[in-house]
C-alpha positions in Angstrom: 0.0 0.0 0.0 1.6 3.4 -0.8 1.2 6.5 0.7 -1.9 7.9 -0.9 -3.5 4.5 -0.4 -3.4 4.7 2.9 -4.9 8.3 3.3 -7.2 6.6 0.6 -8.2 3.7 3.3 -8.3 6.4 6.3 -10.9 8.4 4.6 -13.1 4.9 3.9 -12.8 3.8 7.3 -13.4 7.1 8.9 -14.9 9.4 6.8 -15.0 13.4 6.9 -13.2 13.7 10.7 -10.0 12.0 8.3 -10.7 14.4 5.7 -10.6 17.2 8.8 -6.9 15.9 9.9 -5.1 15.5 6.7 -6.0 18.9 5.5 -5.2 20.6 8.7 -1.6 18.8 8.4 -1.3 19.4 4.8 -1.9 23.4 5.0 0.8 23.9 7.8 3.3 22.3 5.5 3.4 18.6 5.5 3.0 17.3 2.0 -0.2 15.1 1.8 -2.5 14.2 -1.3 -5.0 16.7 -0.2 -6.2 17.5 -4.0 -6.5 13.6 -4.2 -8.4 13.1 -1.5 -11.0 16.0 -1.8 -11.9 14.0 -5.4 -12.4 10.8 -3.4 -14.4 12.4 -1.1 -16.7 13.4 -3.6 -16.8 10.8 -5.2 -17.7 8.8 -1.8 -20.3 11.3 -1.8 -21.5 10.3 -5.2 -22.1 6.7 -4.4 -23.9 7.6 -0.9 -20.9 6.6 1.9 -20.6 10.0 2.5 -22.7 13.1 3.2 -22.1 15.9 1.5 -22.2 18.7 4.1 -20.4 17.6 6.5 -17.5 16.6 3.9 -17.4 20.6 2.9 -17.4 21.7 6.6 -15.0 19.8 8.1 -12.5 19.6 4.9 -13.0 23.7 4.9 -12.1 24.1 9.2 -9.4 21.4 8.6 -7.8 23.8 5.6 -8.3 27.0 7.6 -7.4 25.8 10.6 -4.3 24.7 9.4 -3.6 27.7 7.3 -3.7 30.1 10.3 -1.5 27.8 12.2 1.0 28.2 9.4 0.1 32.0 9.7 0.9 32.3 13.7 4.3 29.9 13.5 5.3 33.2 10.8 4.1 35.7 13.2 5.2 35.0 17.1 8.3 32.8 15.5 9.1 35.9 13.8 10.9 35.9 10.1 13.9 33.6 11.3 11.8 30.7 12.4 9.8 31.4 9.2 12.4 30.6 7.3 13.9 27.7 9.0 10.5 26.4 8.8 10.5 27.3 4.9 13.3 24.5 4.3 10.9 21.9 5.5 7.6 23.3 3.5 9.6 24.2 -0.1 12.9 26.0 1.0 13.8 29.6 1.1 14.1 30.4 -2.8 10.5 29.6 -2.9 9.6 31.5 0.6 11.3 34.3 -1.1 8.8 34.7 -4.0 5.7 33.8 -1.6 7.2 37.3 -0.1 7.1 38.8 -2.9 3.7 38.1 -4.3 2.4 38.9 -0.9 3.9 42.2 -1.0 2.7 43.2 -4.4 -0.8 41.3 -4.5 -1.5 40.8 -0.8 -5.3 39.4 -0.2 -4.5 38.5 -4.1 -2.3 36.1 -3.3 -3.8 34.3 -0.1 -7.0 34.3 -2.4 -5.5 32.3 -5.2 -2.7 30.3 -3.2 -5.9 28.3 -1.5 -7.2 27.3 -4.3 -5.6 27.9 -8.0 -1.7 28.3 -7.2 -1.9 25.9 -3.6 2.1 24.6 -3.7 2.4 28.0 -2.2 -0.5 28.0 0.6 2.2 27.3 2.8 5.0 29.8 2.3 2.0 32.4 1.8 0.8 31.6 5.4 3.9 31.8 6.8 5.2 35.0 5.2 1.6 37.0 5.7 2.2 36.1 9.5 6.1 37.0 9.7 5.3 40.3 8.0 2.1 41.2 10.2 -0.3 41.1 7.5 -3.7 42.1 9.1 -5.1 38.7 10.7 -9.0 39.5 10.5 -8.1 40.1 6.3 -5.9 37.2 6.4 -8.8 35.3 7.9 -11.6 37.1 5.2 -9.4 35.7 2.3 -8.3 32.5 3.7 -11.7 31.1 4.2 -12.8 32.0 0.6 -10.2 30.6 -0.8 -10.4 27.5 1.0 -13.9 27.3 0.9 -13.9 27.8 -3.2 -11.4 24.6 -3.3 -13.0 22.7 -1.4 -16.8 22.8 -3.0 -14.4 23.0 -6.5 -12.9 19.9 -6.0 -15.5 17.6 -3.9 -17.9 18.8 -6.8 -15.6 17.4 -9.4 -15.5 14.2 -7.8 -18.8 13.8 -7.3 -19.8 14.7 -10.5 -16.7 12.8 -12.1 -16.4 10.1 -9.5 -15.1 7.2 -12.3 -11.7 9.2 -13.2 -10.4 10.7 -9.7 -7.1 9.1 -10.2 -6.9 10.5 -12.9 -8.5 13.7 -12.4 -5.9 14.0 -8.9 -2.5 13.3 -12.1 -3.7 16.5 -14.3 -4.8 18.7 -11.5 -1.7 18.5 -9.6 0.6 18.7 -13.4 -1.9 21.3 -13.9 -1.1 23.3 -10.7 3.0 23.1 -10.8 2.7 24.3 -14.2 1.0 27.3 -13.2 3.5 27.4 -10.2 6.5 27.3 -12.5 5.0 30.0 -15.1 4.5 32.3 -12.5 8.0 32.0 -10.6 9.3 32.3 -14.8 6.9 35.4 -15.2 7.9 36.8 -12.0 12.2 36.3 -12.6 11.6 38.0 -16.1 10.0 41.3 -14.6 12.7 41.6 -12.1 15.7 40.8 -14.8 13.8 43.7 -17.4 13.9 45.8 -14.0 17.7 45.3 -13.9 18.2 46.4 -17.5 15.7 49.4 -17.4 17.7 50.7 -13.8 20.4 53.3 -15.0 23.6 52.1 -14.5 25.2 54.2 -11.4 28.3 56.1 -12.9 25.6 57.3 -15.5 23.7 58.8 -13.2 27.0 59.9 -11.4 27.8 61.2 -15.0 24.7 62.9 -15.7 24.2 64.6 -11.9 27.8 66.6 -12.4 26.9 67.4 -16.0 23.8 68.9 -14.8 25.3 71.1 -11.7 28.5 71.9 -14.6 25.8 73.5 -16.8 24.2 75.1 -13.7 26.9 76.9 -12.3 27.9 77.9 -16.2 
């Protein structure tokens, strides 16, 4: 039995409360087949072993929960522990453009790392909490995020409950690919930064020719 298997069999055996767990663990940092599971689910739901409702309500408070966890280790461990917790959760490099985004999109990005770019949930939490993003916004756009990928996904399971295997394969190709772009999009702006910035000793250059021609 590998690992996914065995989440599989956990979520058979005891239902939504498993469901709770794993995505609790899985939005502090630990990697688990969360996407994977939410499809089983639904499709459980589909053939009557599960009920919907409580599926949505405890996968959403397991997600959130977790989330804002991640969010308080960032903001009482302060930046440091942040990223020493980073190496474990997708290393610094990565923590570094969670910071980024968060500075230049903030709700933005806790919005879509729930949901649309979720390798980066994580890092997200961690750097909105080491940076003192607001907690009450952190909390509005967390829980719609989540929320939206939870109904998303349980909903495509149900409604697709013969292919969740593989549904869970392009889903999670689907979502590094998207991860990848983005960190591709995001070097490229910064490197066509770097050329547009004057060089120094022009500007050095250009500052005495100005004051030359103003004392002249």
């Amino acid at each position: 039995m590998n690992f996914s298997d065995y989440f599989l069999s956990m979520l058979g055996v005891y239902g939504a409360p498993a469901l709770f767990a794993v995505l609790l663990i899985g939005a502090i940092g630990v990697p688990m087949p969360a996407t994977l599971l939410l499809l089983a689910a639904g499709s459980f739901v589909e053939q009557g072993e599960l009920n919907l409702w409580p599926v949505l309500v405890l996968a959403s408070a397991g997600a959130i929960i977790g989330d804002n966890i991640g969010y308080a280790l960032g903001r009482w461990g302060g930046e440091r522990a942040a990223r020493t917790f980073s190496r474990l959760v997708g290393g610094e490099q990565q923590l570094k453009h969670a910071e980024h985004w968060l500075r230049r999109w903030e709700g933005a990005s806790v919005f879509l790392t729930r949901w649309l770019f979720t390798p980066l949930g994580p890092l997200v939490n961690l750097m909105s909490g080491a940076s003192r993003y607001p907690w009450p916004r952190f909390l509005l756009y967390d829980a719609l995020g989540e929320a939206l990928w939870v109904v998303l996904y349980v909903l495509l399971g149900k409604f697709f409950s013969d292919s969740v295997q593989l549904m869970s394969e392009f889903f999670g190709d689907f979502t590094w690919m998207i991860v990848g772009l983005l960190f591709v999009l995001i070097l490229g702006w910064q490197f066509v930064k770097l050329l547009r910035a004057p060089d120094e000793e022009d500007v050095k250059a250009e500052t005495s020719r100005q004051l030359f021609d103003s004392a002249s």
